[in-house]
C-alpha positions in Angstrom: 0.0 0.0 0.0 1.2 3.9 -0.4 1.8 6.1 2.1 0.0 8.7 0.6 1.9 11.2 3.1 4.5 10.6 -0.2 2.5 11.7 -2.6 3.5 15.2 -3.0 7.4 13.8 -3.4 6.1 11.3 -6.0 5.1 14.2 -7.8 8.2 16.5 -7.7 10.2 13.2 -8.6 7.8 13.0 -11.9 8.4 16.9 -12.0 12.4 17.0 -12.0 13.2 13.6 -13.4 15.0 14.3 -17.4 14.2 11.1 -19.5 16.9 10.7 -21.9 16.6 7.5 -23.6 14.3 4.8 -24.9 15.5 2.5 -21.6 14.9 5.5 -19.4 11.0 5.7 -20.7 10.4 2.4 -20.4 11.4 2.1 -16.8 9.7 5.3 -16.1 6.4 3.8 -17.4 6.9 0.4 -15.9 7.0 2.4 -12.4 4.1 4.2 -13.0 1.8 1.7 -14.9 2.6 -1.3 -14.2 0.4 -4.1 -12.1 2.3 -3.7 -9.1 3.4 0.4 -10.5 2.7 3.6 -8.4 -0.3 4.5 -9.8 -2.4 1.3 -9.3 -0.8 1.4 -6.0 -1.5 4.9 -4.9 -5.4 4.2 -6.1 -5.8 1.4 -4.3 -4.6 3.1 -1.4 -7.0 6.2 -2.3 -9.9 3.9 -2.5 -9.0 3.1 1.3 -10.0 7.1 2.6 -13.3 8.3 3.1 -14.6 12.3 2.9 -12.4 14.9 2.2 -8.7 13.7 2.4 -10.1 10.8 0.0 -11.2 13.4 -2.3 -7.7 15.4 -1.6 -5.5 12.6 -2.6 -7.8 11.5 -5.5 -7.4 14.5 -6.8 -3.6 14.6 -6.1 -3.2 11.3 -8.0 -4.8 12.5 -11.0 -2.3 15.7 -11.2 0.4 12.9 -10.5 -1.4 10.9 -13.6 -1.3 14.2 -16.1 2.6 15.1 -15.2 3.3 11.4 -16.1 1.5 11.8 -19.1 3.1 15.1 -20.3 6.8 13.6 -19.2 5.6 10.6 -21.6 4.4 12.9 -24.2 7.6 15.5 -24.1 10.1 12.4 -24.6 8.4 10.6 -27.3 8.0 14.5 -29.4 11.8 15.2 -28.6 13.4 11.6 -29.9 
């Protein structure tokens, strides 16, 4: 399960992180979507809070979903 108290840094990892290469990306994509990746993991653990701070973190996973994305997106244009 996450310890969504690590969100944020999950997101300033995806923020500062410079993909260079083809292995790069892939390893980058297998962290974040595979079976066991952060992703599935950090909704699972989402899934687990009620009110509020469920709704905080949901939304906090979906920001961390679109900066994946856009990483994704930015090394495929560049290469």
């Amino acid at each position: 399960m996450f310890d969504l108290k690590k969100l944020e840094a999950e997101i300033n990892y995806v923020e500062n992180i410079l993909l260079s290469n083809e292995d790069e990306l892939k390893l980058f994509q297998e962290r974040y979507f595979s079976k066991k990746g952060v992703l599935p993991d950090i909704y699972e653990s989402v899934t687990r809070v009620k009110g509020d701070k469920g709704s905080f973190y949901l939304m906090k996973m979906i920001e961390l979903r679109h900066m994946v994305d856009s990483k994704i997106k930015g090394f495929t244009r560049s290469h």
